[in-house]
C-alpha positions as CSV (number, residue, x, y, z in Angstrom):
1,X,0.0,0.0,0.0
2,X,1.2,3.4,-0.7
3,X,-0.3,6.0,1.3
4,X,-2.4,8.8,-1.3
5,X,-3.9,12.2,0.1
6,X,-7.5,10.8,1.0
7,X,-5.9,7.8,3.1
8,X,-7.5,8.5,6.7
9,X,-4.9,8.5,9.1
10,X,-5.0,7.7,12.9
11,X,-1.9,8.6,15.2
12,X,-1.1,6.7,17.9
13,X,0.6,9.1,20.7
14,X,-0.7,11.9,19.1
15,X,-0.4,14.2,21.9
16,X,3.3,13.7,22.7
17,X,6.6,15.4,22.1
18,X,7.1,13.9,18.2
19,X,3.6,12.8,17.8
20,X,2.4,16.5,18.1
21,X,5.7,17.9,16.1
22,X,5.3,15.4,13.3
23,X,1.5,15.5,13.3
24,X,1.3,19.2,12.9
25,X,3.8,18.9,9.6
26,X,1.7,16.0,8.1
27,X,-1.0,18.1,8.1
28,X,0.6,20.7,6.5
29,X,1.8,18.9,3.8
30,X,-1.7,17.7,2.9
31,X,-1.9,14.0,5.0
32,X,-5.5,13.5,5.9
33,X,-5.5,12.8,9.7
34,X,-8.3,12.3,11.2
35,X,-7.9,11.9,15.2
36,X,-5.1,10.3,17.0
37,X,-4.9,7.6,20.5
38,X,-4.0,8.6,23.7
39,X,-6.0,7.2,26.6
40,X,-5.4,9.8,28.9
41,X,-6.4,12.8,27.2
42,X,-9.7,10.9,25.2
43,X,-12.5,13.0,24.6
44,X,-10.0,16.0,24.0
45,X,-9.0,18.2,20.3
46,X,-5.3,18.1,19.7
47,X,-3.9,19.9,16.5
48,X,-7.9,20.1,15.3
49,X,-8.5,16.9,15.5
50,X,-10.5,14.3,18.3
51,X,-8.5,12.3,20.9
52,X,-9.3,8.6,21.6
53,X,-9.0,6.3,24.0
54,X,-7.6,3.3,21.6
55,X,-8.1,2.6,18.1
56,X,-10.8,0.4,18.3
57,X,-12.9,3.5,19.7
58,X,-11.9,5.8,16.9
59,X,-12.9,3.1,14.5
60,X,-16.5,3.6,15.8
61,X,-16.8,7.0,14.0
62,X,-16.0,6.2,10.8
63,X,-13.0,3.6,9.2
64,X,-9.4,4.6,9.3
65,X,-6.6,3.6,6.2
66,X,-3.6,4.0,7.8
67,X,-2.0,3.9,12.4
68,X,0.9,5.9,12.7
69,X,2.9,4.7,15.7
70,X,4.8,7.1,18.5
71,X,4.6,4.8,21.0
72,X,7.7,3.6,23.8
73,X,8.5,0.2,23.0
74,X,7.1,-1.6,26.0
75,X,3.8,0.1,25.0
76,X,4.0,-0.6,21.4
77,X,3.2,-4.7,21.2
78,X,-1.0,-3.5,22.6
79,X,-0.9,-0.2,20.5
80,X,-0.3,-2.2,17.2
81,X,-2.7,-5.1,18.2
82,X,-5.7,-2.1,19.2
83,X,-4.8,-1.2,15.1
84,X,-5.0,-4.0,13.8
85,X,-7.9,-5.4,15.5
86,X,-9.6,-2.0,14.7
87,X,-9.2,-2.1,10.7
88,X,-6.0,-0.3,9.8
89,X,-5.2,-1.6,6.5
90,X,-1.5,-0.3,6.9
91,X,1.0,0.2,10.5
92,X,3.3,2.3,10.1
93,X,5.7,1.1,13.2
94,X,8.0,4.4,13.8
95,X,9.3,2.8,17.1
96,X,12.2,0.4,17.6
97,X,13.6,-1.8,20.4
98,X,10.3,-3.3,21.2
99,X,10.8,-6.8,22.7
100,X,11.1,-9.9,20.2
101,X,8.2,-11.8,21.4
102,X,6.3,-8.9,21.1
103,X,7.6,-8.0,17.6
104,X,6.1,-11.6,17.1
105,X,2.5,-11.2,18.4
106,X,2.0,-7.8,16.4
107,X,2.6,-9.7,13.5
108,X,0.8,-12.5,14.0
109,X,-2.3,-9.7,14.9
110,X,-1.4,-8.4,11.5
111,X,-1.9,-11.3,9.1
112,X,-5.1,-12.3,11.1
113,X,-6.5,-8.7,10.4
114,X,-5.0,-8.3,7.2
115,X,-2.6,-5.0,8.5
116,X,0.2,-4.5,6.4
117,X,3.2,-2.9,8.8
118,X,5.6,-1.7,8.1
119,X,8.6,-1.2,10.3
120,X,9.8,-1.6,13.2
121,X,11.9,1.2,13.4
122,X,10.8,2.8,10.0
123,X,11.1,6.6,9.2
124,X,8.1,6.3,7.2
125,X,6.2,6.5,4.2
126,X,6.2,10.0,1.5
127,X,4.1,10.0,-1.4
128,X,5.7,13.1,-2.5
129,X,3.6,15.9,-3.2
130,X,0.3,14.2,-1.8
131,X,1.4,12.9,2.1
132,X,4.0,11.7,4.2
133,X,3.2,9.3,7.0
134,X,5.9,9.2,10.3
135,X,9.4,11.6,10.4
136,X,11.0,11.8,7.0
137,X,11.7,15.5,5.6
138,X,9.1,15.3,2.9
139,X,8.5,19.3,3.5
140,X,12.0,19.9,2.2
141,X,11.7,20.6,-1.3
142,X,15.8,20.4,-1.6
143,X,15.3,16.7,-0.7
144,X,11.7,15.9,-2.0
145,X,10.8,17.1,-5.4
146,X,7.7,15.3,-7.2
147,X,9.0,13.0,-9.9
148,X,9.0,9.0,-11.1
149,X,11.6,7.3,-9.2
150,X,11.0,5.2,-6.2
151,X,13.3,4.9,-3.7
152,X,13.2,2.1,-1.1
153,X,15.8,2.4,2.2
154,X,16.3,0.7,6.1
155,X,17.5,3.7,6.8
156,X,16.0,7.0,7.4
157,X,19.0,9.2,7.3
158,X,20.6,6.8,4.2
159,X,17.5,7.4,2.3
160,X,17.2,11.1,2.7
161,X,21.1,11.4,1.5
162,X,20.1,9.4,-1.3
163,X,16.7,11.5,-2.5
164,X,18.9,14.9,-1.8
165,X,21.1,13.1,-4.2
166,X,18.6,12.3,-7.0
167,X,17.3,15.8,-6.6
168,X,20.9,17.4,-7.3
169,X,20.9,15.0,-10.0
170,X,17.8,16.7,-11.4
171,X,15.6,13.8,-10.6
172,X,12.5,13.8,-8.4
173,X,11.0,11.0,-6.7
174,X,7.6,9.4,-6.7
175,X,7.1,7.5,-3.5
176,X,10.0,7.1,-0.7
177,X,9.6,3.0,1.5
178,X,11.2,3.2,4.7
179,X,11.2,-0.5,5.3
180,X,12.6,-0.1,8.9
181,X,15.8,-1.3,10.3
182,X,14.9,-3.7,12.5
183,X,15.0,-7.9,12.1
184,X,11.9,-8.7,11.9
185,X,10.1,-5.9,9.6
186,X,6.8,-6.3,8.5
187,X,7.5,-5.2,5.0
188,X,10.7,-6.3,3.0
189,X,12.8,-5.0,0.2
190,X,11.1,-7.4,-1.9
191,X,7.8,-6.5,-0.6
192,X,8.3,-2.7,-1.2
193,X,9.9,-3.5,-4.8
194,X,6.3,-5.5,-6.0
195,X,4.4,-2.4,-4.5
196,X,6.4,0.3,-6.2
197,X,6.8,-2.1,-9.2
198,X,2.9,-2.1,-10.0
199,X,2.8,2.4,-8.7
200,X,2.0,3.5,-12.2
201,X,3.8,6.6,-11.0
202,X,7.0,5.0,-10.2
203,X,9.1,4.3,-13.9
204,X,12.4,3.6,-11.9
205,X,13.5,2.3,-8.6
206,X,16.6,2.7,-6.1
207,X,17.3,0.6,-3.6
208,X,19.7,2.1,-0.8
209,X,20.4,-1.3,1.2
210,X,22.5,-2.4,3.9
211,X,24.9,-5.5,5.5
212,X,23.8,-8.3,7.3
213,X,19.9,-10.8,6.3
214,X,19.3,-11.3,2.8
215,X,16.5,-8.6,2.2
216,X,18.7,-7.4,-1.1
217,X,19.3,-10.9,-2.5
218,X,15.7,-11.6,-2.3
219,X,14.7,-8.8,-3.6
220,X,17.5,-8.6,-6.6
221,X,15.6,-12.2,-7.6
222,X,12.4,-10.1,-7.8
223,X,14.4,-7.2,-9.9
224,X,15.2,-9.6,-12.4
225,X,11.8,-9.7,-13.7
226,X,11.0,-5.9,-13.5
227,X,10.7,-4.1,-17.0
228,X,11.0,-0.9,-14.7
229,X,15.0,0.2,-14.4
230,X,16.6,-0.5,-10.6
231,X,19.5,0.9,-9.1
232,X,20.9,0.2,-6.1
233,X,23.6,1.5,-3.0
234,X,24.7,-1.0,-0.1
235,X,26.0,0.4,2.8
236,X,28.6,-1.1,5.3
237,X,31.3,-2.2,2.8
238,X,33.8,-1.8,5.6
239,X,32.0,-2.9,8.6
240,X,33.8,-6.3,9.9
241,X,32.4,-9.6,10.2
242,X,30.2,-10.4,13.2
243,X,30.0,-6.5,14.4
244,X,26.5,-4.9,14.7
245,X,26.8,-1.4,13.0
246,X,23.5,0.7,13.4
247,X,20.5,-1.4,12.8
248,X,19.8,-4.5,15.1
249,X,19.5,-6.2,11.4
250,X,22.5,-4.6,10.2
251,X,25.3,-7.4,11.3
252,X,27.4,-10.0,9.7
253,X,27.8,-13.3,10.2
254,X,29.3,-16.9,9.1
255,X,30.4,-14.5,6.1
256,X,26.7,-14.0,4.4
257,X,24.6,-10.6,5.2
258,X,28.2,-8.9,3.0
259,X,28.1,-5.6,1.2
260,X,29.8,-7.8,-1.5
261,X,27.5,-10.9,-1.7
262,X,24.9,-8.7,-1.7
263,X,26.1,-6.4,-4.9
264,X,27.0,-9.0,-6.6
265,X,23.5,-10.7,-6.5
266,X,22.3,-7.3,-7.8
267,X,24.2,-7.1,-10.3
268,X,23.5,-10.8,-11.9
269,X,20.0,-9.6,-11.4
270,X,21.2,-6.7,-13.5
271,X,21.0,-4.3,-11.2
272,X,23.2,-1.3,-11.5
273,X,25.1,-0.4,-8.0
274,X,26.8,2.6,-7.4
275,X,29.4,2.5,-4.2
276,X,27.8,5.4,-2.5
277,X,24.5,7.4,-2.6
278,X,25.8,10.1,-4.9
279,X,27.1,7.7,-7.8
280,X,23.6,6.0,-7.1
281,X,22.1,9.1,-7.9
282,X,24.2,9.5,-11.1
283,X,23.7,6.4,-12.4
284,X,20.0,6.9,-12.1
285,X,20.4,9.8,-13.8
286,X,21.8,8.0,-16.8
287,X,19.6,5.4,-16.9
288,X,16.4,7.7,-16.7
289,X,18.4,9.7,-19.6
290,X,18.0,6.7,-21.7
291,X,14.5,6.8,-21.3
């Protein structure tokens, strides 16, 4: 799912530090939300719009597309469940080091609801020039400029390098997928690939990647059968073995999860890779050039 600009939106933790900053810019960039969760302040207006207890009540006034997350880890497990179980068709999971077990259950709530998440520990969805959906820069117009190419990233900060880059490359973007950094995400390279694969506003992809699972090989195996161009950055090419660096699903071990396996599996896929975000950007340049 890709959020549009008449997607409801709920936000869970509306009323707190980020939920209100981030709330208040979503709105101003044209995201339709339409109430946000906190049980303690229920029955309230916050940034124009009603308060709820949980989800499920808000539900009760009229369906909701899209949960937006800014909710502490410990709380996070019931806060995805309540969305779930109260129709979101998309979690967007800003939060990270939530529990394991409890990364488990909020899954398992998701495929019995039919939820789509995606994190944990995602930046967010932008669907530039209609909405943005969690804390990526998509008021920025250095970084964000409407345009064709998709752009698909683990990493918040990695991925708004690499749209500043496409932008100084004279390219604008069509829909930015923060997968989320974390092991266990709901929505994988892959997974965001087939949904900007069939956007009918998307004509090119870029993939900005990182060390350790096999989210790029799988999804280079799902590149090979794309008409659409892809282009891809990996990052950690000098991280050692068995070392964590950033992400909990950034680490690697028994010598897969490598910057090297995986560019090489992009490239049989035919992939192009540049070996950082700016040569990304130029070789998307070039290859939307040939167009």
């Amino acid at each position: 799912m890709i959020p549009r600009k008449n997607d409801r939106i709920l936000i869970q933790g509306i009323t707190g530090k980020q939920g209100t900053f981030w709330t208040e810019a979503m709105i101003a960039y044209g995201s339709n939300v339409i109430g946000g969760v906190n049980p303690k302040k229920a029955g309230t207006q916050h940034l124009g719009v009603p308060v709820y207890a949980t989800a499920r009540e808000a539900s009760k006034t009229g369906p909701f597309d899209i949960a937006c997350m800014f909710i502490p880890p410990m709380m996070a497990k019931d806060a995805a469940i309540d969305a779930c179980e109260a129709g979101a068709k998309l979690l967007v999971c800003l939060t990270e080091h939530i529990p394991s077990h409890d990364v488990m259950e909020m899954h398992v709530a998701a495929r019995q609801n039919g939820t789509r998440i995606v994190g944990p520990n995602t930046a967010g969805l932008v669907t530039v020039g209609e909405c943005f959906v969690g804390i990526m820069p998509a008021f920025n117009d250095k970084v964000f400029q409407k345009g064709n190419v998709g752009v698909i990233s683990r990493s918040g900060s990695l991925g708004t390098l690499l749209c500043l880059n496409l932008a100084q490359a004279g390219l604008g973007q069509s829909v930015f997928y923060g997968i989320g950094g974390d092991p266990m995400i709901g929505t994988t390279t892959a997974d965001a690939l087939r949904i900007l694969d069939a956007d009918p506003g998307t004509e090119a992809v870029v993939i900005c990647g990182e060390i350790g699972g096999s989210a790029e090989e799988e999804a280079a195996e799902y590149a090979r059968t794309m008409k659409k161009p892809v282009v891809a950055f990996i990052a950690g090419r000098q991280s050692p073995p068995g070392k964590k660096m950033g992400h909990a699903g950034a680490i690697i071990s028994g010598g897969k999860g490598t910057a090297d396996a995986k560019m090489d599996a992009l490239r049989a896929a035919g992939v192009k890779v540049g070996l950082n975000p700016t040569e990304a950007g130029e070789l998307m340049a070039e290859v939307v050039a040939g167009f």
